[in-house]
TIZADREN-892186 format. One line per field, with one value per atom (N, C-alpha, C): residue in three letters; residue number from 1; atom name; y negated, x negated, z negated. Coordinates in Angstrom, 2 decimals. Example, Ala and Ser with C-alpha at 12.3 -4.5 7.8 and 13.67 -1.06 7.14 Angstrom:
TIZADREN-892186
code <- ALA;ALA;ALA;SER;SER;SER $
pos <- 1;1;1;2;2;2 $
site <- N;CA;C;N;CA;C $
Y <- 5.69;4.50;3.30;2.25;1.06;-0.03 $
X <- -13.19;-12.30;-13.20;-12.85;-13.67;-12.90 $
Z <- -7.80;-7.80;-7.80;-7.08;-7.14;-7.87 $
This chain:
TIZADREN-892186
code <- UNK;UNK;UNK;UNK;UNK;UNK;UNK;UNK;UNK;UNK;UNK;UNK;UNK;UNK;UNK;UNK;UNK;UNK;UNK;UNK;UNK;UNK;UNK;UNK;UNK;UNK;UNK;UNK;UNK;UNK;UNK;UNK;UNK;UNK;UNK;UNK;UNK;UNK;UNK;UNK;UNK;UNK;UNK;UNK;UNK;UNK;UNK;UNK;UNK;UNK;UNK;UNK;UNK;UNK;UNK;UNK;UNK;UNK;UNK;UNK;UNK;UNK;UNK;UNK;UNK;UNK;UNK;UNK;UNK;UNK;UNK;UNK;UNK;UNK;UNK;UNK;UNK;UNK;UNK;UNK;UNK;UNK;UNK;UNK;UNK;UNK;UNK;UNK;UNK;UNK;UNK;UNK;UNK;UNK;UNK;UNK;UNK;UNK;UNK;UNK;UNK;UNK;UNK;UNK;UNK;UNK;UNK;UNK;UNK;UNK;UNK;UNK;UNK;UNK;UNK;UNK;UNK;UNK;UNK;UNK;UNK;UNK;UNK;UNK;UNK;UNK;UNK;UNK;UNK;UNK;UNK;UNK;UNK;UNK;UNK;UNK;UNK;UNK;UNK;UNK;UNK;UNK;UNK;UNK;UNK;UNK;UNK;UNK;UNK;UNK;UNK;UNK;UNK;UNK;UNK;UNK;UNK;UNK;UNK;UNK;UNK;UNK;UNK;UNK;UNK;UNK;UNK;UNK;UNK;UNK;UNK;UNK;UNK;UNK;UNK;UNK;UNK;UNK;UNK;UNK;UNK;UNK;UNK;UNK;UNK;UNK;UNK;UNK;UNK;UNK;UNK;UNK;UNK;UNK;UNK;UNK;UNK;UNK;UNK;UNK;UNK;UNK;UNK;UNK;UNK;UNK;UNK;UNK;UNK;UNK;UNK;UNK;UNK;UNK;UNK;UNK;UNK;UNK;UNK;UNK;UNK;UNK;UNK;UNK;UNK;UNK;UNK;UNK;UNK;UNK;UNK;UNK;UNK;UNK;UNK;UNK;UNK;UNK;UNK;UNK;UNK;UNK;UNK;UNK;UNK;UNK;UNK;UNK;UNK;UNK;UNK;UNK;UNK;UNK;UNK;UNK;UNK;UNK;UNK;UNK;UNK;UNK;UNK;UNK;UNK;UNK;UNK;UNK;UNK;UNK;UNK;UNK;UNK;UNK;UNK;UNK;UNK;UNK;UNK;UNK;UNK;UNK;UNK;UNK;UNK;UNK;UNK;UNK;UNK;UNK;UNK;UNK;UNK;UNK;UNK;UNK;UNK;UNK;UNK;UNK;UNK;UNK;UNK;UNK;UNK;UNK;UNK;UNK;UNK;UNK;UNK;UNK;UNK;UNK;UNK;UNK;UNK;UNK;UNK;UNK;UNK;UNK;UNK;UNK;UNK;UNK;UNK;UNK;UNK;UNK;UNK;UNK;UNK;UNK;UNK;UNK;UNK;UNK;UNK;UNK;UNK;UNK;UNK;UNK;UNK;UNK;UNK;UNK;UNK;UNK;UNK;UNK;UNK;UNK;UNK;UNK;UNK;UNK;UNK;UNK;UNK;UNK;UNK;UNK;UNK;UNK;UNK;UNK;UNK;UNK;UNK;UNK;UNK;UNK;UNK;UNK;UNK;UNK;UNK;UNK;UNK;UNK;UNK;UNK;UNK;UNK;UNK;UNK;UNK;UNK;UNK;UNK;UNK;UNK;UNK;UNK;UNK;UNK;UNK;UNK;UNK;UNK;UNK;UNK;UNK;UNK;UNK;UNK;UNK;UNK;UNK;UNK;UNK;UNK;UNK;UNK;UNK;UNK;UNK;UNK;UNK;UNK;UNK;UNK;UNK;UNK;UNK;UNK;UNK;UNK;UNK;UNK;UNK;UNK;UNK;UNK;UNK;UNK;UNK;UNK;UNK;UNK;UNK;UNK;UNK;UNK;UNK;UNK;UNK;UNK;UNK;UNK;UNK;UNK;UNK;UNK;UNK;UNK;UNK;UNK;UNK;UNK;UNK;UNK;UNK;UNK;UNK;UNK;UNK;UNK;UNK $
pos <- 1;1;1;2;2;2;3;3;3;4;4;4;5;5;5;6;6;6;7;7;7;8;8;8;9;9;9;10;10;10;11;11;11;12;12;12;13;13;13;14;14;14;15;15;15;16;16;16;17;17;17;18;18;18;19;19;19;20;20;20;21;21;21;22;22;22;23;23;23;24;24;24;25;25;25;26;26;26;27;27;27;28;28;28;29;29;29;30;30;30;31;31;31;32;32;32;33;33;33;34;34;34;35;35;35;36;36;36;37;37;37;38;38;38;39;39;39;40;40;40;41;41;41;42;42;42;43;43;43;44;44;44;45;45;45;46;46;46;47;47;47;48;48;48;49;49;49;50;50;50;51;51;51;52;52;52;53;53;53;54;54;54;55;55;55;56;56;56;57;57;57;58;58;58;59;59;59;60;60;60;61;61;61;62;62;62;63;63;63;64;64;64;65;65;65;66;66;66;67;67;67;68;68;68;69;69;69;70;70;70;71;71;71;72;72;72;73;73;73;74;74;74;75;75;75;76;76;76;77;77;77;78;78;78;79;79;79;80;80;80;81;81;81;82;82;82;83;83;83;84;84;84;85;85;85;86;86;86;87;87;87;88;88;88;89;89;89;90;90;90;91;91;91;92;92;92;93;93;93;94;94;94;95;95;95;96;96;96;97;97;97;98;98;98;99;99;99;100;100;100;101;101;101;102;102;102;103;103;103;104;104;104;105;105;105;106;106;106;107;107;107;108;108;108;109;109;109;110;110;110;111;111;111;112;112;112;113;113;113;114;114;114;115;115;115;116;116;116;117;117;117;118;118;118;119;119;119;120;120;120;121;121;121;122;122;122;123;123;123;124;124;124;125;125;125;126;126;126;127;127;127;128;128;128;129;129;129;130;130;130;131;131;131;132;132;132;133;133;133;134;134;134;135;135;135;136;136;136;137;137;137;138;138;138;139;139;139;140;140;140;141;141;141;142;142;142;143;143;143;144;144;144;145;145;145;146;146;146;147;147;147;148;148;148;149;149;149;150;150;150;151;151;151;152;152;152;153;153;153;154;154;154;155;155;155;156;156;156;157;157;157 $
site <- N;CA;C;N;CA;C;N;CA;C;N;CA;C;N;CA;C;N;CA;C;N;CA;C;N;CA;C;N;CA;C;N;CA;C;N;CA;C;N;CA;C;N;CA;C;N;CA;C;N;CA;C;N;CA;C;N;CA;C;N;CA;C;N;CA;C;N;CA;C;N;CA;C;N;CA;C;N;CA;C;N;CA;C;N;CA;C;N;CA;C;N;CA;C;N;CA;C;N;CA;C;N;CA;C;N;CA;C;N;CA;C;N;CA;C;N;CA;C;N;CA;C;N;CA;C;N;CA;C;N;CA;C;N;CA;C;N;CA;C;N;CA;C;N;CA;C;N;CA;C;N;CA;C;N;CA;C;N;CA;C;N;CA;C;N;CA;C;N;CA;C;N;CA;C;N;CA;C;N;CA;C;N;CA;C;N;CA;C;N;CA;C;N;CA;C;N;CA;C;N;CA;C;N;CA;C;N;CA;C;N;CA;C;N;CA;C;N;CA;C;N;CA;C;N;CA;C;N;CA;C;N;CA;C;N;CA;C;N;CA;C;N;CA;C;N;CA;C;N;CA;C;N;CA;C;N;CA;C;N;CA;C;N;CA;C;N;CA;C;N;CA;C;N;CA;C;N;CA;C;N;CA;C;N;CA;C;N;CA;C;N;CA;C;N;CA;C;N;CA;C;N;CA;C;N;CA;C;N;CA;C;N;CA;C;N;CA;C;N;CA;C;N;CA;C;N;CA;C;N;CA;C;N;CA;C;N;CA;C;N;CA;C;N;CA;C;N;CA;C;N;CA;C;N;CA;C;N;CA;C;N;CA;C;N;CA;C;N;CA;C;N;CA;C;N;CA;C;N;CA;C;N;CA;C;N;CA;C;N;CA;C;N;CA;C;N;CA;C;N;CA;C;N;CA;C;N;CA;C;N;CA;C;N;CA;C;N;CA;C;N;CA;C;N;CA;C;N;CA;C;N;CA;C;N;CA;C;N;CA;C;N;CA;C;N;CA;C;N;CA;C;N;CA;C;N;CA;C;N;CA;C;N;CA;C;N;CA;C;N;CA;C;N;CA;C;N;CA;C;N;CA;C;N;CA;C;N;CA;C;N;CA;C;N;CA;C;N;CA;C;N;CA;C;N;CA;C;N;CA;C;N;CA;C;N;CA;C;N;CA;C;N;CA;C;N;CA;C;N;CA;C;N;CA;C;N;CA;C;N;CA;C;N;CA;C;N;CA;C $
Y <- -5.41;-6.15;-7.07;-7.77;-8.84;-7.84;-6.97;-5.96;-5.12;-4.64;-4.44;-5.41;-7.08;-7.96;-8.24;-8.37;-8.65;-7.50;-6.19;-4.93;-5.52;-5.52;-5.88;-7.14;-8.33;-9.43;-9.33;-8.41;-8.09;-6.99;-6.15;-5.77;-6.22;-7.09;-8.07;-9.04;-9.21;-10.22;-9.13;-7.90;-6.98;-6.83;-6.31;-6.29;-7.49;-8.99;-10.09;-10.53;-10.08;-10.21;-9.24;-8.21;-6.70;-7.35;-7.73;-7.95;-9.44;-10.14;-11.36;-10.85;-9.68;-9.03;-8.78;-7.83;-7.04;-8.04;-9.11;-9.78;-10.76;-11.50;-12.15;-12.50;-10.38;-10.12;-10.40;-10.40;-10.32;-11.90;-12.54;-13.88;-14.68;-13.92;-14.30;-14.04;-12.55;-12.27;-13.23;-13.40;-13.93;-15.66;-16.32;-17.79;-17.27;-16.07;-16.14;-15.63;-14.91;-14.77;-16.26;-17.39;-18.30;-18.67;-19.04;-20.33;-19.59;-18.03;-17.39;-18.08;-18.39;-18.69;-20.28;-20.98;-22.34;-22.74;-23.21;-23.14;-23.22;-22.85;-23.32;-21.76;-21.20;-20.18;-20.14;-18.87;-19.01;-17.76;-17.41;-16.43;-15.90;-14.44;-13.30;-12.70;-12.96;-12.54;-13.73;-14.87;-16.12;-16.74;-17.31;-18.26;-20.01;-20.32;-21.71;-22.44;-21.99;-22.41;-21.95;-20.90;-19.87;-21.13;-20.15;-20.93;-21.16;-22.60;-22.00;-23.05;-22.56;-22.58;-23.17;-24.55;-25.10;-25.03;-24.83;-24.95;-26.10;-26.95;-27.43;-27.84;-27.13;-27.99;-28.94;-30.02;-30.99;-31.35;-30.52;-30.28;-30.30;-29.67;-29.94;-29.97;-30.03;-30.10;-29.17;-29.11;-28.26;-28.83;-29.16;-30.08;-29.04;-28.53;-27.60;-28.13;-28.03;-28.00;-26.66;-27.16;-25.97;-26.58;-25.46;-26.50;-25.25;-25.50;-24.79;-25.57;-24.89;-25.68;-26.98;-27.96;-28.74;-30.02;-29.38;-30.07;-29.59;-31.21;-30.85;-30.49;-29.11;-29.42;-29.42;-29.42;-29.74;-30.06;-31.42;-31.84;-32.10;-31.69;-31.75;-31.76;-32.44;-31.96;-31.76;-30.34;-30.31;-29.62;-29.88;-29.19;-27.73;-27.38;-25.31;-25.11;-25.69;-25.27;-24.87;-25.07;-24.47;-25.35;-26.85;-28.03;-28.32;-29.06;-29.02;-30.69;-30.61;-31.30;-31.88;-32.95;-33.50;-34.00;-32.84;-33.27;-33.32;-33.82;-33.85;-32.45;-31.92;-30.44;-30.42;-30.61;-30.99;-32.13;-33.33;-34.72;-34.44;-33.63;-33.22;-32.70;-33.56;-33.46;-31.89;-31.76;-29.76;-30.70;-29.14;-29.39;-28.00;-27.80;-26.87;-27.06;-25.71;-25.99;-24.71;-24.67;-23.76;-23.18;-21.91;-21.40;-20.04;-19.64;-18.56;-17.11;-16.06;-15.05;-13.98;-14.62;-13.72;-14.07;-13.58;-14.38;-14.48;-14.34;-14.72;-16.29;-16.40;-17.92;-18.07;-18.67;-18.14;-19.70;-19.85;-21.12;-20.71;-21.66;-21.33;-22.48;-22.85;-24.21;-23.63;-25.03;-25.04;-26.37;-25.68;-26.73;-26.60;-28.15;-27.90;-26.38;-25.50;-24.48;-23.18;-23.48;-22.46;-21.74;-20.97;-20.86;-19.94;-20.25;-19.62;-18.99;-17.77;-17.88;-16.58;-17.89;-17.36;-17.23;-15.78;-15.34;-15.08;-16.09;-15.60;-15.01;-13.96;-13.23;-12.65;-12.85;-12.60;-11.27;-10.80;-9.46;-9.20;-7.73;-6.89;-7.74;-8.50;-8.71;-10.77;-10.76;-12.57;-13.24;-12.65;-13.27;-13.17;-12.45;-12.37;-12.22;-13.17;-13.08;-12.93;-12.19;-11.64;-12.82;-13.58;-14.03;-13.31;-12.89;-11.98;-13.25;-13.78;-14.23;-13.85;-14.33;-14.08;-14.71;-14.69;-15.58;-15.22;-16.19;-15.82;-15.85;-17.05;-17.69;-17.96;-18.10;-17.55;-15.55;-15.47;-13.62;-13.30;-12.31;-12.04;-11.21;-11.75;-11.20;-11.11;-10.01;-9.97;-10.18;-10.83;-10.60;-10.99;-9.92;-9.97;-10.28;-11.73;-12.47;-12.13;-12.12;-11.81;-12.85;-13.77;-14.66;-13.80;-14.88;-14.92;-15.88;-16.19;-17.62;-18.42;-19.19;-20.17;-21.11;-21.52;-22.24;-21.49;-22.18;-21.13;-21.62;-21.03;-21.63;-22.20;-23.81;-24.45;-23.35;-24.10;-23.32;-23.74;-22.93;-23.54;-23.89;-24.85;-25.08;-24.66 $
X <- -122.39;-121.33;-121.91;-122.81;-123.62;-124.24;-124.56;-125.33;-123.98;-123.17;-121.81;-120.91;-121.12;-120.74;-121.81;-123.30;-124.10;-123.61;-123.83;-123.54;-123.04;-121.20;-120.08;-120.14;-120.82;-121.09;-122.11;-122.53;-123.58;-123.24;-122.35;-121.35;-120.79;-119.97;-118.96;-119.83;-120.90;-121.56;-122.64;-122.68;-123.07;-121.82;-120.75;-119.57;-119.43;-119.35;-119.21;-120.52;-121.33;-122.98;-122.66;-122.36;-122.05;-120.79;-119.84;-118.68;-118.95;-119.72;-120.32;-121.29;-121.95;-123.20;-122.36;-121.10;-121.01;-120.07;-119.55;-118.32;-118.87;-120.30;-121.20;-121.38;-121.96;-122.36;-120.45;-119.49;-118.44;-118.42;-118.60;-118.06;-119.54;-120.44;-121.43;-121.06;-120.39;-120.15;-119.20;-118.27;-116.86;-117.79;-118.47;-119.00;-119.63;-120.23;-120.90;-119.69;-118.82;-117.95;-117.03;-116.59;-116.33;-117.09;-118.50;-119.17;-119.89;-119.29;-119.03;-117.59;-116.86;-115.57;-116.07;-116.66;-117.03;-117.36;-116.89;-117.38;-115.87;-116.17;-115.18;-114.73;-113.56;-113.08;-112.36;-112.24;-111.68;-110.84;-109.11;-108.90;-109.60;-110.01;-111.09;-110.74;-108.83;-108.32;-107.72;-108.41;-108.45;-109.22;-109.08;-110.13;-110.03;-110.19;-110.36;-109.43;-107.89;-106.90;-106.44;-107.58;-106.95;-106.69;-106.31;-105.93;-107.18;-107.89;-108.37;-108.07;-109.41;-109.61;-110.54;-110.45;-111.76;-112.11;-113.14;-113.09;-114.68;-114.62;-115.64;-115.43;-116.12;-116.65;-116.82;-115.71;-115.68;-116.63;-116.71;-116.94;-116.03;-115.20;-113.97;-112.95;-112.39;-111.87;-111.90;-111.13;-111.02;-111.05;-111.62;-111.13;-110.53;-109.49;-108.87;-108.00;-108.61;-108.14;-107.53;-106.23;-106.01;-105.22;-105.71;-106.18;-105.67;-105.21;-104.69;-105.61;-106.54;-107.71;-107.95;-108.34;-108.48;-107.31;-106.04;-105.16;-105.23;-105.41;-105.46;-103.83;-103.49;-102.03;-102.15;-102.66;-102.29;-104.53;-104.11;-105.38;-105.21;-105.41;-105.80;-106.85;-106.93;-107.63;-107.07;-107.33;-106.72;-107.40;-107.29;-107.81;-108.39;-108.77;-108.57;-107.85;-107.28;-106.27;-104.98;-104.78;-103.16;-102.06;-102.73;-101.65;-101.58;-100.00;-99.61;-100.32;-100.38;-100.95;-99.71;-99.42;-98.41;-98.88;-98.71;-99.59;-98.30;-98.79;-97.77;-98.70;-97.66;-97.67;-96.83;-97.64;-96.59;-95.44;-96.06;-95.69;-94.24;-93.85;-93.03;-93.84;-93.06;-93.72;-93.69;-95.17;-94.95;-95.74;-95.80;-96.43;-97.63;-98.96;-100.03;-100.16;-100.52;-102.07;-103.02;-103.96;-104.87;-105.48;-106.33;-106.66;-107.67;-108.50;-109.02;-109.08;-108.57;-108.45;-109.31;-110.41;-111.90;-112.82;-113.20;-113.49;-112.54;-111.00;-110.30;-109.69;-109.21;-108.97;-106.77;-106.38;-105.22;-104.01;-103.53;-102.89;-101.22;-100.71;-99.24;-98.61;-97.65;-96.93;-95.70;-94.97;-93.80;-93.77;-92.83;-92.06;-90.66;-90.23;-88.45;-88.37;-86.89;-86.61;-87.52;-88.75;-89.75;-90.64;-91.10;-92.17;-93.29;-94.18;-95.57;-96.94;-97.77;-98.81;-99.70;-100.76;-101.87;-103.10;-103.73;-104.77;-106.05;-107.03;-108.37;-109.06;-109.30;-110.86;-112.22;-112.99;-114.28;-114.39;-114.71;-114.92;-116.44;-116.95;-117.83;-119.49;-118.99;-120.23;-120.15;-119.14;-119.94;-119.50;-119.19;-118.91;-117.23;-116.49;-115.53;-114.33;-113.17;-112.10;-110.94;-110.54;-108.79;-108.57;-106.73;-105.78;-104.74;-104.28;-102.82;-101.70;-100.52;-99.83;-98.34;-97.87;-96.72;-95.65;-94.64;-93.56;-92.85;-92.18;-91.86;-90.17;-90.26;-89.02;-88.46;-87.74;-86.07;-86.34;-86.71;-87.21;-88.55;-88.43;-89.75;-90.90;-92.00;-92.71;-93.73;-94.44;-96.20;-96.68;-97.73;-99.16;-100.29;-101.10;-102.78;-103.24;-104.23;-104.33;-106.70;-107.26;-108.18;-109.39;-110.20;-111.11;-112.41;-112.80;-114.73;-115.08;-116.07;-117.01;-117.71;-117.24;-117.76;-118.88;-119.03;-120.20;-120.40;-121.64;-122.33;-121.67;-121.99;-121.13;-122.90;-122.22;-123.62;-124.35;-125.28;-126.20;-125.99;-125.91;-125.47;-126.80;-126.23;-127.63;-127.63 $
Z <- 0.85;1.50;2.57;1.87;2.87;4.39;4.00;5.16;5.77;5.80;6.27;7.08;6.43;7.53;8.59;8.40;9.50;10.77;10.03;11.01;12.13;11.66;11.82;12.84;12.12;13.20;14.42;14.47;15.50;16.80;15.94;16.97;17.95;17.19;17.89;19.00;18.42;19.60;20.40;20.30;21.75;22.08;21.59;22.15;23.34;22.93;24.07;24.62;24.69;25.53;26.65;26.10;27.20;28.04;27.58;28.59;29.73;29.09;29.55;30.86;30.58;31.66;32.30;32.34;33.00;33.91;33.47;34.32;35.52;34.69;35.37;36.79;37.26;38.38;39.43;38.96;40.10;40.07;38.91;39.61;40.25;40.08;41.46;42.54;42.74;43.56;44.10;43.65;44.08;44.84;44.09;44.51;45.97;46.17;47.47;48.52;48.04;48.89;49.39;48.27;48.42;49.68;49.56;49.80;51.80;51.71;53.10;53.92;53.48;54.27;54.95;53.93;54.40;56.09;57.10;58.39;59.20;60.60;61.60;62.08;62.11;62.82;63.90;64.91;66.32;65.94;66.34;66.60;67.29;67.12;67.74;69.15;69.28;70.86;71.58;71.05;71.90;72.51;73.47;74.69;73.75;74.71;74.20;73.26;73.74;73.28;71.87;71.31;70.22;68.90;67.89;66.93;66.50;65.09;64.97;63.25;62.09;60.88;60.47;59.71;59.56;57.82;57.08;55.69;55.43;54.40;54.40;52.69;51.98;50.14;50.65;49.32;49.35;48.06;46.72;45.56;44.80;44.64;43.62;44.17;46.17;46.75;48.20;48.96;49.81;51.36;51.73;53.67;54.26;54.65;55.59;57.17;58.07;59.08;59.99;60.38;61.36;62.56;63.81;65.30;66.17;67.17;68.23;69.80;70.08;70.84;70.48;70.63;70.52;69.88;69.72;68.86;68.07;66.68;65.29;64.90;64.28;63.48;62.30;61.75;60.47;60.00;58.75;58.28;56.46;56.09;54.57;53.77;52.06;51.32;50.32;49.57;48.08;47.53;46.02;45.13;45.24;44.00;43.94;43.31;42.61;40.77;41.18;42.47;42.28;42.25;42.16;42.23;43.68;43.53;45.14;45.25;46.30;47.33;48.70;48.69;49.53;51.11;52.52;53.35;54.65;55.55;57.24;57.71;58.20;59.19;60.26;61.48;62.74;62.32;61.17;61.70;60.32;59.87;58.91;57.60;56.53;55.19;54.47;53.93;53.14;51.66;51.23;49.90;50.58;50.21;49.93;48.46;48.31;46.88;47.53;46.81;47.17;45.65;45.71;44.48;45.13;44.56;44.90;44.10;44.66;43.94;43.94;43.44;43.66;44.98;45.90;46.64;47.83;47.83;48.75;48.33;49.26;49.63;49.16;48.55;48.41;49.14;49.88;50.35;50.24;49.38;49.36;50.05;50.90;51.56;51.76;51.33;51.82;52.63;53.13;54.36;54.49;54.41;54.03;53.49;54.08;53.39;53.58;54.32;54.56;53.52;53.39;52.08;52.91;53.03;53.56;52.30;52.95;51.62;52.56;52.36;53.34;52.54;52.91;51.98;53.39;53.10;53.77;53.13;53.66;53.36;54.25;53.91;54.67;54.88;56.30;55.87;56.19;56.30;55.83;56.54;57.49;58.52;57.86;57.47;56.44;58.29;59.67;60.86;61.62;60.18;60.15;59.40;59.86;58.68;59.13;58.20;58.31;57.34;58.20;57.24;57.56;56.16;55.93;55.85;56.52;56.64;56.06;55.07;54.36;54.29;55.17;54.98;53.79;52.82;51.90;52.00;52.63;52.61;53.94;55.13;54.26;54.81;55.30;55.27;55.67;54.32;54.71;55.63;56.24;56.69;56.70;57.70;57.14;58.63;58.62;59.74;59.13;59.74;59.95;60.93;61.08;62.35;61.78;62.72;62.57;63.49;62.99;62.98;63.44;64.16;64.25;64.21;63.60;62.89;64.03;64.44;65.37;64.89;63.60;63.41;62.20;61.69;60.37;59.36;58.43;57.18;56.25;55.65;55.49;53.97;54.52;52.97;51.73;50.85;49.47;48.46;47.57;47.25;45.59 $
């Protein structure tokens, strides 16, 4: 009996060692994909005036700027968890939260009766990012607006 439960208990813990290995390697993955978005973006079919995307670790927090040349419109910091965050957007009150869904970037806002939800992701070259743009609210729509990395994204330590 005694040798039937060890079995049994030893199983169970290769059973969660093995699922622990194997899950490991994505959420490394996912932190370097994170800690790629970090830095300043330019729309990719814009001149000076393009839009653009700022991200900077705060540790536990998010600095997000977004800028249409050199005007700031909108400046925030919030969390990752998904709690809203109460910020001015063009001078009128929204709610953000932010959260990451692997290594994409996930931003939901509302504004008055608006509902927005913007997903960054890095793509293949770490010097470029697609945000998929989702209006939610009051109809819905889609765009893919596409980034190039204007400054580096800092080194992680």
């Amino acid at each position: 009996m005694l040798r039937r439960y060890h079995r049994g208990n030893m199983t169970l813990r290769t059973a969660v060692l093995g699922a622990v290995l194997l899950v490991s390697p994505a959420i490394a993955g996912d932190e370097a994909g994170r800690a790629k978005l970090m830095g300043s973006w330019r729309a990719a079919d814009g001149g000076k005036d393009a839009v653009g995307w700022a991200f900077q670790d705060k540790g536990g927090t998010l600095h997000v700027v977004n800028s249409k040349g050199a005007t700031v419109l909108v400046e925030f910091e919030c969390d990752l968890l998904g709690h809203d965050c109460i910020i001015k957007d063009g001078g009128r009150p929204a709610t953000v939260s932010l959260w990451f869904a692997g290594p994409k970037l996930v931003e939901m806002e509302t504004k008055g009766s608006s509902v927005w939800k913007r997903t960054f992701g890095i793509g293949q070259d770490s010097d470029s990012m697609d945000l998929e743009v989702v209006q939610i609210v009051p109809a819905p729509k889609t765009e893919i607006q596409h980034f190039k990395r204007e400054t580096a994204a800092p080194e992680t330590r």
